[in-house]
C-alpha positions in Angstrom: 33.7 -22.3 4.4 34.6 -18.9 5.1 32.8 -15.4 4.5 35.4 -13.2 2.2 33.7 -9.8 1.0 30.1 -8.2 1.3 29.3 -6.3 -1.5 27.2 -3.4 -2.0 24.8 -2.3 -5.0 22.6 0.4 -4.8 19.7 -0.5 -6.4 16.6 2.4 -7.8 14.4 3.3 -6.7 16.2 3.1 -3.1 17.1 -0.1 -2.4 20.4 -1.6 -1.5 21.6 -5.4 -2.2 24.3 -7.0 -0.9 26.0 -9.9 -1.9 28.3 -11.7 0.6 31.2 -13.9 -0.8 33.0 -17.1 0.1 35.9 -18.7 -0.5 33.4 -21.9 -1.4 31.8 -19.7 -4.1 28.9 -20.0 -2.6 27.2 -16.3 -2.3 23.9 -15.0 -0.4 21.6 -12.1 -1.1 20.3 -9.8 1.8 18.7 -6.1 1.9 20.0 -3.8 4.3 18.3 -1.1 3.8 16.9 2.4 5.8 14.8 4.0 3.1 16.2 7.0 2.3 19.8 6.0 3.9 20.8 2.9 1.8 24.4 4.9 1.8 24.7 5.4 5.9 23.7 1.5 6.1 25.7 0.5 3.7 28.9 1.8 5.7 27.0 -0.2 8.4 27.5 -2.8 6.4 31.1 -2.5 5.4 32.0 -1.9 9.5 30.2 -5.4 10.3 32.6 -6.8 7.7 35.2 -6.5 10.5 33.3 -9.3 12.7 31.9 -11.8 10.5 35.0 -12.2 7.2 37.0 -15.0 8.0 34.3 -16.5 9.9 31.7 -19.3 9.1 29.1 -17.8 7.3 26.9 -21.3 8.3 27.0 -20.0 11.9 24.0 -17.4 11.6 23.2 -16.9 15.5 26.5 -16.8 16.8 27.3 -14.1 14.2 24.1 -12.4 14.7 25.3 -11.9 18.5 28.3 -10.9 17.4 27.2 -8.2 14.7 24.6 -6.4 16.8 26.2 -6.7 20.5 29.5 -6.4 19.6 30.4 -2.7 19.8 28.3 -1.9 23.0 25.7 0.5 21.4 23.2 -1.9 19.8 20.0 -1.3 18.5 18.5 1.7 16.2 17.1 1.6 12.5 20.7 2.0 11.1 22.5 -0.9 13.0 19.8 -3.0 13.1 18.8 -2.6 9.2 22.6 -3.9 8.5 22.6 -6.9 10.4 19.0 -7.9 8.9 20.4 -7.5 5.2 23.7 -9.5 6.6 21.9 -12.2 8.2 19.7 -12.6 4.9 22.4 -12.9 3.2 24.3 -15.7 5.7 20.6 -17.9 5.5 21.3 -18.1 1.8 24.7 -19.2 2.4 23.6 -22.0 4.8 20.9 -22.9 2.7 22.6 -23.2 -0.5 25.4 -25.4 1.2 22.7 -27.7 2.7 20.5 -27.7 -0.6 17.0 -26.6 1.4 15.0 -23.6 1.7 15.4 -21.5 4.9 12.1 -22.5 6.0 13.4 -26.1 6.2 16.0 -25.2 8.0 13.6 -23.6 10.5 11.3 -26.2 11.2 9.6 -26.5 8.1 6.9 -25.7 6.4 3.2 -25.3 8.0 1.4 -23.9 4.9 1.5 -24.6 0.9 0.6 -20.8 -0.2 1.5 -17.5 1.2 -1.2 -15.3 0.9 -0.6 -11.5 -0.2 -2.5 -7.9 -0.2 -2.1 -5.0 -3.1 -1.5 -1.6 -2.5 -4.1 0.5 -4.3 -3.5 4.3 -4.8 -5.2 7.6 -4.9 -5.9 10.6 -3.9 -10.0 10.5 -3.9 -12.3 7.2 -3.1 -12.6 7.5 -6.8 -9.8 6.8 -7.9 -8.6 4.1 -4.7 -11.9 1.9 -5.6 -10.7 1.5 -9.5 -7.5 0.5 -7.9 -8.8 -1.9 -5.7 -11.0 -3.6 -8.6 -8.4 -3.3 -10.7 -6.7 -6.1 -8.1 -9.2 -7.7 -6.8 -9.8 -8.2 -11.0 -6.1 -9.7 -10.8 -7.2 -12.3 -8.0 -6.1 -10.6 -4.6 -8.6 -11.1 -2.0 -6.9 -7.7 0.5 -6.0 -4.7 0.0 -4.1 -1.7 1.5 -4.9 1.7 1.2 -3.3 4.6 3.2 -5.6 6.3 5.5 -4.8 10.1 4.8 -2.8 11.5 1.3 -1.4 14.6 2.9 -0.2 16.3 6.1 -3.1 16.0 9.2 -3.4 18.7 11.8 -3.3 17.2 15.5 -6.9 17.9 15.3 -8.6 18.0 12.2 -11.6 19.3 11.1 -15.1 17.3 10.9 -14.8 17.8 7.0 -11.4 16.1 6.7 -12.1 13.5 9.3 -15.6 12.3 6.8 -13.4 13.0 3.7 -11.2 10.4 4.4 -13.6 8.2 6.0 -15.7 8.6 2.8 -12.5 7.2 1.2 -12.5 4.0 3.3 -16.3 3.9 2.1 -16.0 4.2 -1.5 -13.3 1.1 -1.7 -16.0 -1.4 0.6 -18.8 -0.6 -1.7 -16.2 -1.3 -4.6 -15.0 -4.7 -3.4 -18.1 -5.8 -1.4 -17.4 -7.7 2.2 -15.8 -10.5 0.6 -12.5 -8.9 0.0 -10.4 -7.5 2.8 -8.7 -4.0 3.2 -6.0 -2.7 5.3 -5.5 1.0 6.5 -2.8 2.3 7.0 -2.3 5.7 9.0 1.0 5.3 8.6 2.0 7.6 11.9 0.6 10.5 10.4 -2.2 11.0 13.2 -2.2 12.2 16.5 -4.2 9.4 19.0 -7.0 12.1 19.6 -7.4 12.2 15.4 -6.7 8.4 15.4 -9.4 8.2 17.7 -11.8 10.3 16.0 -11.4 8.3 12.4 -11.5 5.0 13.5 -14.5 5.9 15.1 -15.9 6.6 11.6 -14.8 3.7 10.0 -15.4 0.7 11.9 -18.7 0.4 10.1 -16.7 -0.4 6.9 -14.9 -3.3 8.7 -11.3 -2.4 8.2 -9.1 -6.0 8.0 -7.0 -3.4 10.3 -5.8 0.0 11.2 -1.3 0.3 10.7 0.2 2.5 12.9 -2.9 4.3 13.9 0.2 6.8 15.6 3.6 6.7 16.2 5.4 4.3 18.1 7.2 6.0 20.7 4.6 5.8 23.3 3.7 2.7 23.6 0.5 3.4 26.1 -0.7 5.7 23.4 -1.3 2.9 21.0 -2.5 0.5 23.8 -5.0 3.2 24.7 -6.4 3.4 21.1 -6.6 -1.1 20.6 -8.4 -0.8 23.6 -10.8 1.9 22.4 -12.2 -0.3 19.1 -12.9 -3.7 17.7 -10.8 -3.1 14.5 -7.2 -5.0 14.8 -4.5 -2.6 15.4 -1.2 -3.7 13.7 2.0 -2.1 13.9 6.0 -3.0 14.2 7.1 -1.5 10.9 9.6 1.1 12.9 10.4 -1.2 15.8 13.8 -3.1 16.1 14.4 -6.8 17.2 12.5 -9.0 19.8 13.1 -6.6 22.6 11.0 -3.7 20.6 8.5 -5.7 20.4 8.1 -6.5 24.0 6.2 -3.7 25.5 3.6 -3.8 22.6 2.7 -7.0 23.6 3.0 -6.8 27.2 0.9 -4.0 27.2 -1.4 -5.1 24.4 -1.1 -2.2 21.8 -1.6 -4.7 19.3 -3.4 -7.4 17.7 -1.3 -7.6 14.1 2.6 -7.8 14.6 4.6 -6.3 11.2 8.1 -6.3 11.5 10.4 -5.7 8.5 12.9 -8.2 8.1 15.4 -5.7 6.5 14.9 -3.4 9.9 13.9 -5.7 12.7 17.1 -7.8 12.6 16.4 -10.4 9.5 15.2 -14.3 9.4 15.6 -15.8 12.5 14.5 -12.6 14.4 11.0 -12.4 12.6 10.5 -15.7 14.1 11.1 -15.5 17.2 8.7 -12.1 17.4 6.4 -14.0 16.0 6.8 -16.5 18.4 6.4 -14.2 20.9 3.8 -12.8 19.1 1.4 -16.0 18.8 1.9 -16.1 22.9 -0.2 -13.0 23.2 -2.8 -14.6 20.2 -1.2 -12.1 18.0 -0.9 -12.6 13.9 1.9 -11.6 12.0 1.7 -9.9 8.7 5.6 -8.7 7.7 5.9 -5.0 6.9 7.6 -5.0 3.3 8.2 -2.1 0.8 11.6 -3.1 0.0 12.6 -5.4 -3.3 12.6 -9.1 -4.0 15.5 -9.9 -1.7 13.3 -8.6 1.0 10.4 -10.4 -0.1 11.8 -13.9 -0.4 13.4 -13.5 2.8 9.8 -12.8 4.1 8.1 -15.5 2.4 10.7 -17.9 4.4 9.1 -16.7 7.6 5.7 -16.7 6.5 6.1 -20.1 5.5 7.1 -22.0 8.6 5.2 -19.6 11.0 2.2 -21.1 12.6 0.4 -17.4 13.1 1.7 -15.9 9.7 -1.5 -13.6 8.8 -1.1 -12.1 5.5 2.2 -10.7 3.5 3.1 -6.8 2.0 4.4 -6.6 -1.5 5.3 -4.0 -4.0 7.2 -5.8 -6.4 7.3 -9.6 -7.2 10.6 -9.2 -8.6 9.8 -9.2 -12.5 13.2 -7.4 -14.0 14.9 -7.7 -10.7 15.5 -11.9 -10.4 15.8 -14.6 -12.6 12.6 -16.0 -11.7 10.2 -13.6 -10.2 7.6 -15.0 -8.1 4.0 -15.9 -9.5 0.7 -14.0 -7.4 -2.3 -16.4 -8.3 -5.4 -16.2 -6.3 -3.6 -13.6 -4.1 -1.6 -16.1 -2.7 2.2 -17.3 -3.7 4.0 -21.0 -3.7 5.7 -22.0 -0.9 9.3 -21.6 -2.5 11.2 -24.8 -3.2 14.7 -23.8 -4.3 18.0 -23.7 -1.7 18.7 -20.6 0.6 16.2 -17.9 -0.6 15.5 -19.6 -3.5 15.8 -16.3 -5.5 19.0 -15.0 -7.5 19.4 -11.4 -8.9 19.2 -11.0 -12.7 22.3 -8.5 -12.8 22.5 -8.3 -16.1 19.0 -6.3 -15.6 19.5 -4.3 -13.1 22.4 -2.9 -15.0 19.8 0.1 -16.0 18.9 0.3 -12.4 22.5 0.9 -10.7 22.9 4.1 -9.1 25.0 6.0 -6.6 22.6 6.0 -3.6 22.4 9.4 -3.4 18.9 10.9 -2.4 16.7 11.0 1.0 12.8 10.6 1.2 10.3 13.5 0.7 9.3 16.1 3.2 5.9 17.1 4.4 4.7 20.3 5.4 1.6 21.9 6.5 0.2 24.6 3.6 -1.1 27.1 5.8 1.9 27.7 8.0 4.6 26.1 6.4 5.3 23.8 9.4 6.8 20.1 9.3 4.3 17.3 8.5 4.8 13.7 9.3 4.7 11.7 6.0 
């Protein structure tokens, strides 16, 4: 068997599927994706072309090698983000021609269910605790909330730093202690600000804080899991096994959450977890992306012994022929070859578009300077 095209299809709201073709008719699905550059990895994506058609698609690793050594310069969101979306694509393949899941193919399953959290939204703890219920209502048992809804000072003031701790309040008393809830800072503070917020809500037993600051020094986020009880997890914006390194080494973390569209696909997210579970560390993939991405994630979760807990935001209804089913806040173990999922492209038809279009700025009101989002 032999790999003879990958295809392309921007998908809204900024997602990218690929397709990649044999000569067996046997295709794969995979997400390469950098949100807001689904056409810069897409040329990625065409360029890799030139290493892997022709070849074996059954032959993940040695393709993998080949795909993100092979031109010297390795690494980076854009690079890395098209070989995840290609290998996805390449454990379909293999699994389709063997008739098992991925997971098999990886050791097997170690759990029946897959458990899940919700995004809830909002602006004021108002409006984030009707989300939560609202979900909790629908059977999840965690949810994720972002820990600030606009741009953050490097300091801020008392006021802001107990008006969004208030937040974190109001969605506790909502839920109760029996239901879990994730914050995520999403980069947005400084440490010192970090600092000062977790702080304030430790009392409200956070499940844990994401990206508490950004991940370019690594000592920074060590210095803030060893200031507090509350698991820090973080990974989203790191790239392969070798990103991950330092965070453990130097314990900056105690939840791992790489992307499997950004961290260099299946077989990657398993061996960081592996490194992971080393250091006693749980992993809890980082996934905004589309169904692809979330099957793909689910066959990781399912034969890792220190999977934690999954990101969604989208089981796929209008998207795949079968979209998965969230009962309990948990998901089936998939049984179906490769990624057991296949796109409905007939619906998406409505959803094609030229993959124009970058993510929103942020900046500051007061002096119209740049804001992290």
């Amino acid at each position: 068997m032999k790999i003879t095209k990958l295809e392309c299809m921007y998908v809204k709201p900024y997602w990218n599927f690929l397709k990649v073709h044999t000569d067996e008719g046997i295709t794969g699905y995979g997400e390469p994706l950098v949100e807001g550059r689904a056409k810069t990895v897409a040329m990625a994506v065409e360029e890799l072309g030139d290493y892997i058609i022709g070849k074996d698609p059954r032959d993940v690793e040695r393709l993998w090698q080949s795909m993100y050594k092979g031109s010297f310069y390795r690494g980076g969101p854009v690079l890395a983000s098209a070989v995840s979306g290609v290998e996805q694509a390449l454990w379909d393949i293999t699994g389709k021609f063997y008739g098992l899941p991925v997971y098999k193919l990886l050791g097997g399953a170690v759990r029946d269910r897959i458990r899940m959290y919700a995004w809830i939204r909002g602006d004021t703890g108002a409006e984030l605790a009707a989300s939560a219920k609202e979900h909790v209502k629908n059977g999840f048992n965690a949810v994720k909330m972002a820990g600030a809804y606009g741009p953050l000072r490097i300091v801020d003031t008392p006021e802001k730093i107990m008006e969004l701790a208030d937040r974190v309040g109001a969605v506790r008393e909502a839920v109760g202690m029996g239901v879990d809830i994730g914050v995520d800072f999403h980069g947005r503070f400084t440490p010192a600000m970090a600092k000062l917020l977790i702080h304030e809500i430790e009392q409200y037993h956070p499940m844990f804080v994401e990206e508490p600051c950004l991940m370019e020094n690594v000592d920074c986020m060590a210095d803030i899991a060893h200031s507090t009880h509350i698991p820090i997890a973080t990974g989203e914006r790191l790239f392969t096994r070798w990103g991950f390194r330092e965070v453990l080494e130097k314990r900056a973390a105690a939840i791992l959450q790489p992307d499997v569209c950004h961290a260099g696909g299946i077989f990657e997210l398993k061996k960081i977890a592996a490194m992971g579970e080393a250091y006693y560390c749980g992993l809890a993939p980082h996934n905004p992306m589309g169904p692809i991405a979330l099957a793909a994630s689910i066959q990781v979760d399912a034969c890792t012994p220190n999977f934690f807990i999954q990101e969604h935001t989208t089981l796929g209804e209008g998207l795949i022929t079968e979209p998965f089913v969230q009962k309990g806040g948990y998901v089936e173990v998939p049984q179906k070859p490769g990624l057991g999922v296949e796109i409905d492209e007939e619906a998406i038809k409505d959803k094609i578009y030229d993959g124009s279009g970058h993510l929103a700025t942020w900046n500051n009101a007061d002096d119209g300077s740049f804001a992290e989002w």
